[in-house]
VOGU-3710 file (C-alpha; in Angstrom, 3 decimals, decimal comma):
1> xxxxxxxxxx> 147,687/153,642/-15,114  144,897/154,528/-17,079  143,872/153,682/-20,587  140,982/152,835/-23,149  141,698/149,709/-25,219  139,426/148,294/-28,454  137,749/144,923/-27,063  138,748/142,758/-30,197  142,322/143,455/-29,886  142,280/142,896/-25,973
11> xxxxxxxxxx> 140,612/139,790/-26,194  142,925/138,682/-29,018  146,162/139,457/-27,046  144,638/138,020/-23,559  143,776/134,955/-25,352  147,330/134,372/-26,933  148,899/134,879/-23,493  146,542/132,834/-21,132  148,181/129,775/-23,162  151,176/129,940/-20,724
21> xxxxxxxxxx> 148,801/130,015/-17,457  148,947/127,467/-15,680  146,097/125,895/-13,020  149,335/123,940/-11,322  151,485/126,895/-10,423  152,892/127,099/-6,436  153,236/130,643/-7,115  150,283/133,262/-6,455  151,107/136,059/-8,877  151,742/133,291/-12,001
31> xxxxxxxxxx> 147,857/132,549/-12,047  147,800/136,527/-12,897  148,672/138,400/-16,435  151,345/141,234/-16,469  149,647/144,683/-18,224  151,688/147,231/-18,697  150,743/150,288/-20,312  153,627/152,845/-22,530  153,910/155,057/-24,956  153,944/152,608/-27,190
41> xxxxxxxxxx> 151,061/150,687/-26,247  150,024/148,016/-24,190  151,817/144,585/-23,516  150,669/141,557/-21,813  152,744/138,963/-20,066  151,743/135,348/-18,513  153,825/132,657/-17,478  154,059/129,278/-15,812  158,336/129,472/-15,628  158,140/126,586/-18,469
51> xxxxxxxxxx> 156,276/128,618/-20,667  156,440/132,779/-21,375  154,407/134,485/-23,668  154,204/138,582/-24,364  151,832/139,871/-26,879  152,227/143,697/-27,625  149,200/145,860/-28,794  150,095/149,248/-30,469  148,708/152,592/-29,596  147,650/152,474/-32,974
61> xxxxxxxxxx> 146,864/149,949/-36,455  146,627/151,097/-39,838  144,092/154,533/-39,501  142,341/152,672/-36,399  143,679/154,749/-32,640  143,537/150,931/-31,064  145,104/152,809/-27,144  143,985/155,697/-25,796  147,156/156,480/-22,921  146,405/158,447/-20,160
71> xxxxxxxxxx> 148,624/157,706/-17,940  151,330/154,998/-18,417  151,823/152,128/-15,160  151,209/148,093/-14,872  149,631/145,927/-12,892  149,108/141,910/-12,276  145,422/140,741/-12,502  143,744/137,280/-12,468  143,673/135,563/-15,358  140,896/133,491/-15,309
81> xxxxxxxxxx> 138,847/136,059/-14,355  140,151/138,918/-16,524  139,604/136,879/-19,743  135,938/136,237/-18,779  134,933/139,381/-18,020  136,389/141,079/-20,603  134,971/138,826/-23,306  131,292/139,005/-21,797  131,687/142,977/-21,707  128,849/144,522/-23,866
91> xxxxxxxxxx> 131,047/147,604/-25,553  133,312/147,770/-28,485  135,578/150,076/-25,907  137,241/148,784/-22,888  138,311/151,212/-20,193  140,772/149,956/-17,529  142,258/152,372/-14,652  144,542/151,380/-11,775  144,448/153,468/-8,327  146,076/152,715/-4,633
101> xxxxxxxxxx> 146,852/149,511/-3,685  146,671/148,108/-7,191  142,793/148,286/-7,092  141,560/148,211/-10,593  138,584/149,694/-12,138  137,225/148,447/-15,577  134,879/150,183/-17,361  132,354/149,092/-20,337  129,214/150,867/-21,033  127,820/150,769/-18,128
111> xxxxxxxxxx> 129,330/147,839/-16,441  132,132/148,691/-13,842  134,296/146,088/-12,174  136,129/146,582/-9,550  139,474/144,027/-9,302  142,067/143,674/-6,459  145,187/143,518/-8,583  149,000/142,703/-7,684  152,219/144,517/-7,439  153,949/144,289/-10,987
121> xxxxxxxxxx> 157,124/145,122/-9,918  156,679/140,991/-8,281  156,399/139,196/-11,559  159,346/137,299/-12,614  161,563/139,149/-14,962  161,268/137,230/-19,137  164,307/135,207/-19,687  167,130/137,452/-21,118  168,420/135,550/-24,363  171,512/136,693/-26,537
131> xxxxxxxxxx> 169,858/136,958/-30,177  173,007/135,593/-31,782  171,633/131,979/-33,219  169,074/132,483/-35,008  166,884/130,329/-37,545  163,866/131,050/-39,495  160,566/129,693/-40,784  158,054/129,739/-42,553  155,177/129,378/-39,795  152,741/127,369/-42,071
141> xxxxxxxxxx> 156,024/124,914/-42,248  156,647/124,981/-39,138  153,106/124,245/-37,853  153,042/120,919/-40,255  156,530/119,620/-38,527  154,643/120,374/-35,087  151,567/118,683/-36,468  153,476/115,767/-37,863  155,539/114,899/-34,944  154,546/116,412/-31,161
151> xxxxxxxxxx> 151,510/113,331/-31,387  154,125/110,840/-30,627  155,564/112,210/-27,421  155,705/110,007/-24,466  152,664/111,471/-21,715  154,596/109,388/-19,139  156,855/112,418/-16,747  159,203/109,238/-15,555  161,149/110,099/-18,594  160,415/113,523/-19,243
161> xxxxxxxxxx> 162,967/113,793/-21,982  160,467/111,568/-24,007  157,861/114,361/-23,444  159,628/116,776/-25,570  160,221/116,742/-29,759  164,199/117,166/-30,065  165,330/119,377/-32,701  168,642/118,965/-33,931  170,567/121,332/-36,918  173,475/120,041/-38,863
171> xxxxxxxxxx> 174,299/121,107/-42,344  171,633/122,819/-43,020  169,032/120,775/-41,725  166,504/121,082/-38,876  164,938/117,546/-37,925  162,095/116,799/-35,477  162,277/113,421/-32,867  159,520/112,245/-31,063  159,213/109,186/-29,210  157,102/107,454/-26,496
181> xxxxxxxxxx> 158,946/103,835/-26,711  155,668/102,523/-28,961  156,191/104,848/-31,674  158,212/107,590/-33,403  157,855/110,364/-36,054  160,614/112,144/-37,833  160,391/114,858/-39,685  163,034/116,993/-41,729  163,508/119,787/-43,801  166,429/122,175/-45,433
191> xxxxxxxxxx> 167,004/125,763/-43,593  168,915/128,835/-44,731  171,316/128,924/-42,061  175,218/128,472/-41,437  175,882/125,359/-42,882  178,726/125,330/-39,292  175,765/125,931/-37,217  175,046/122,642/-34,961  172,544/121,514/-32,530  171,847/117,957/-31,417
201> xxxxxxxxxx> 169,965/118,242/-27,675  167,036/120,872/-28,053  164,024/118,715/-26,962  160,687/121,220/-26,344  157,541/119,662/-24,350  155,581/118,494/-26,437  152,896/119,839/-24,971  154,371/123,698/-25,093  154,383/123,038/-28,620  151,197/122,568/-29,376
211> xxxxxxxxxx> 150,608/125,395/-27,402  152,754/127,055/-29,894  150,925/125,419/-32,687  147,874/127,181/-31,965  149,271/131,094/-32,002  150,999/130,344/-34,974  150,000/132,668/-37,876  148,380/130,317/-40,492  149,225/132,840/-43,238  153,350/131,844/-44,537
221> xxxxxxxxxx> 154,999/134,617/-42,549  158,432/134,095/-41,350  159,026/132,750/-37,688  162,351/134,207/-35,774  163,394/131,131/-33,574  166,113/132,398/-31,161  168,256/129,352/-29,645  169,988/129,803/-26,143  171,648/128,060/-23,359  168,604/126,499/-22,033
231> xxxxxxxxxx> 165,771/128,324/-23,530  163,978/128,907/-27,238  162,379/132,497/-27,794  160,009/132,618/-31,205  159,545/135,907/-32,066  156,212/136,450/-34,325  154,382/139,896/-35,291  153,658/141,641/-31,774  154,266/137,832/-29,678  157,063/136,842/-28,084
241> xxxxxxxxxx> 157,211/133,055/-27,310  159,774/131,714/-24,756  160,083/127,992/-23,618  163,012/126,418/-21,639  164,629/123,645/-23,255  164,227/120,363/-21,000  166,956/119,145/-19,173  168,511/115,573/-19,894  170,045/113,714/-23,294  167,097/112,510/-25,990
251> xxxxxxxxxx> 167,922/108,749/-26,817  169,199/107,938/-30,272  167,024/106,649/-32,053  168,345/106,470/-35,262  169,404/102,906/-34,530  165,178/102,144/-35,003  165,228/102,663/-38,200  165,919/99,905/-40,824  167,535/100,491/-44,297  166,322/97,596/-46,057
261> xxxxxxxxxx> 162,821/95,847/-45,903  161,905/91,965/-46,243  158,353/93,559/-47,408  157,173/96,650/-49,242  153,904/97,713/-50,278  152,173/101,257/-51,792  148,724/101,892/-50,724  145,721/104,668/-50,706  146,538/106,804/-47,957  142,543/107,389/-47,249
271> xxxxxxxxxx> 141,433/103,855/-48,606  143,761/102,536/-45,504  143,026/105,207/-43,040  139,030/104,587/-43,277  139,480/100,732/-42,909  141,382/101,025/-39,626  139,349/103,492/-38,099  136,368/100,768/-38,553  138,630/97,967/-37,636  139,435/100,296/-34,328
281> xxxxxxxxxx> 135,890/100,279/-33,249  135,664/96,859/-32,392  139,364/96,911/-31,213  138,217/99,591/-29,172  135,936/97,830/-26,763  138,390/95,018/-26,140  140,618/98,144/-25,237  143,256/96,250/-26,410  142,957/98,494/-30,248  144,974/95,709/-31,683
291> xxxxxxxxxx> 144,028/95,428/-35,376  145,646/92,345/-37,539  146,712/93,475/-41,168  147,699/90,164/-43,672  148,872/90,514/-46,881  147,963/88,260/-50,208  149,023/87,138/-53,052  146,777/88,924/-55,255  148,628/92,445/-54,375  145,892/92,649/-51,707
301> xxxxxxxxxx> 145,998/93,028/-47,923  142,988/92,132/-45,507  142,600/94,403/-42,544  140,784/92,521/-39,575  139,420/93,258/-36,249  137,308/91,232/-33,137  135,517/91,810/-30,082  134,756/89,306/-27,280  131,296/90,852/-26,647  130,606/92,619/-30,388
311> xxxxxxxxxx> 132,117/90,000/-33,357  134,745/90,627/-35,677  135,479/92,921/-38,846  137,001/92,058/-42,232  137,987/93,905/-45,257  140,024/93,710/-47,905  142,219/96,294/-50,030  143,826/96,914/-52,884  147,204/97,538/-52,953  149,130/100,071/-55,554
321> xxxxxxxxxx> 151,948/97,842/-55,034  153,368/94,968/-53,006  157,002/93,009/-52,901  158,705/90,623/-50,853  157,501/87,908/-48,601  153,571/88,065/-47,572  153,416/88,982/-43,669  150,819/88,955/-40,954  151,188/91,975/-38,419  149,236/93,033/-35,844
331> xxxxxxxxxx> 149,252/96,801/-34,478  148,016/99,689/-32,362  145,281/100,707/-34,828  145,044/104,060/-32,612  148,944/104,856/-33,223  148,630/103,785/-37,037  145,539/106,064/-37,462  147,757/108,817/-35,681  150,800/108,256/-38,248  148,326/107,879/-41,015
341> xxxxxxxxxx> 146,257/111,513/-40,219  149,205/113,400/-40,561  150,573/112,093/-43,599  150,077/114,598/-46,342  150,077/112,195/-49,098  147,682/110,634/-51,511  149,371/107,125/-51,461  152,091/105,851/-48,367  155,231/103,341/-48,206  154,970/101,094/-46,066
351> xxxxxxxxxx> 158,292/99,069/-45,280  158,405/95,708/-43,158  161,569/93,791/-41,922  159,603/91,245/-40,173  156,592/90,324/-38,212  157,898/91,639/-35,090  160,464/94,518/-36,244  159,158/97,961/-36,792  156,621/98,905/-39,091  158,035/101,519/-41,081
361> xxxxxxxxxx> 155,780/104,547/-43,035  156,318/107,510/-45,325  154,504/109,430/-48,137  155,518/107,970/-51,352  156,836/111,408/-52,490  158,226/112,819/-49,464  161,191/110,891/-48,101  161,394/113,729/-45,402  158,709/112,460/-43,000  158,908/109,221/-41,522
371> xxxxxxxxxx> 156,601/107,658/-39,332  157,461/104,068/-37,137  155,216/102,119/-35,004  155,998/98,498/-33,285  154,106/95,595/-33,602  152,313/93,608/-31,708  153,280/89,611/-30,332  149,435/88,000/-30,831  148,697/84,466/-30,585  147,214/82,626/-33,238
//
């Protein structure tokens, strides 16, 4: 194999694919990335069996020759150390040639590096996945849903279904599910798919996702999201994005959420956001983050907060709007912060159906997200 490859779009495609390297792996050739050089261009391949990830540079982009090919061939070489040295190389040109024994030869002004490279033909094989269910999305959509929802899965692998967001399609629908036992978000929006087409146990880590989340065009381009037996492929311009789907049934949770409240009230998304994250300071050092929200009479709630060692914070706030019997409730200040970042809205619901039932939030014009944390028992 030998080839000359522009820098920028080297770096770009390394830098999507080292997302699926992982430091854990048992096997050798995994902490590697797959190059292989055609007629066609140049792909690059890491994985960690969990995650896959291919990103494809052409021989050529717009009037810009991006590959110079001569001679086609592949070879496996260490990631960590690949991606370093071909970001600190000094030219705009990159040239990379493979001899005997997989010995590889990179060339850059004049720097040369010599690297011991692996057999290709010993990388796993991508998952092979029949492109017959298919759903697409906008990716700037498809990011928020990620960004509204992957936060609240469980970090605790003794259930690692609650790791994962589960998606689940039914009449033309696709809804996000996470949950750590503390806390859930929900998230749904309409698709232009089969209206027959049904899914109801595709739960992704949580963790792959925001790994997803970050090679995600910003720009509203539509995502290909190809579901099979046990894996998810999202196809994207020149990436290819595999994940298995993990193993096990998600919970429902449906049964969480309550269809009636006892109290209601409408406040300043920001206004409410600010005062916890002062009231979680002093929470903070207690490490308990347990902030105490009571509401008034004069369409008012006071949000409170005390430290053994520091003292105690009080503040009151206005309410847009407030209805049914006044309640004290004390809360995770970090998981209502969380809810609160990702809310989207200038002013929130906020729907209570007791003191110790589940405090229920969503933006006052979007009934589609949904965000539910539990209370805390306090005394006094």
């Amino acid at each position: 194999m030998k080839l000359t490859v522009l820098k920028e779009h080297l770096n770009e495609a390394i830098g999507h694919v080292s997302k699926a390297i992982s430091s854990r792996t048992t096997i050798p050739i995994l902490t590697g990335i797959k190059i292989e050089a055609s007629a066609a261009g140049l792909t690059l391949t890491a994985s960690d069996t969990d995650i896959s990830i291919q990103s494809f540079i052409p021989i050529e982009s717009g009037e810009t020759v991006v590959v110079e090919l001569y001679a086609k061939g592949s070879v496996v070489l260490p990631a960590k150390f690949f991606a370093e040295i071909i970001r600190k190389l000094p030219s705009d040109r990159i040239q990379i040639e493979v001899g005997e024994q997989f010995q590889t030869i990179i060339k850059a002004g004049s720097s040369e590096i010599q690297i011991m490279g692996l057999d290709p033909e010993e990388y796993p094989l991508l998952p092979q996945i029949e492109e017959d269910k298919i759903i697409r999305l906008p990716s700037d959509l498809l990011k928020t849903m990620i960004r509204q929802t992957s936060f609240a899965v469980s970090t605790n692998e003794t259930t690692p279904i609650l790791t994962g967001v589960q998606w689940t399609i039914e009449g033309g629908k696709l809804k996000f599910v996470a949950c750590d036992r503390h806390r859930l978000a929900t998230r749904e929006v309409s698709i232009d798919v089969d209206p027959e087409m049904k899914f109801h146990n595709i739960v992704i880590s949580g963790r792959t996702l925001n790994e997803l989340n970050k090679i995600l065009p910003e720009q509203n381009t539509l995502i290909d999201i190809v579901i099979a037996d046990n894996q998810v492929l999202f196809k994207m311009h020149a990436i290819l994005f595999y994940t298995r789907i993990l193993d096990g049934t998600y919970p429902d949770t449906s049964k969480l959420i309550p269809q009636s409240y006892q109290s209601e009230l409408v406040v300043n998304t920001k206004e409410l956001a600010d005062s916890i994250d002062r009231a979680y300071l002093l929470s903070r050092e207690d490490k308990t983050n347990i902030v105490r929200m009571t509401m008034n009479e004069d369409e008012s709630i006071e949000i409170s907060s005390s430290s053994s060692e520091l003292g105690k914070l009080t503040e009151q706030l206005k309410l847009h709007k407030l209805k049914g019997e006044l309640l004290k409730i004390s809360f995770n200040s970090k998981y209502m912060l969380d809810a609160l970042k990702v809310m989207d809205s200038d002013f929130i619901h906020i729907g209570f159906t007791g003191a110790m039932q589940p405090i229920i939030m969503k933006p006052e014009e979007n009934a589609n997200l949904l965000q539910l944390i539990l209370p805390y028992r306090t005394t006094g």
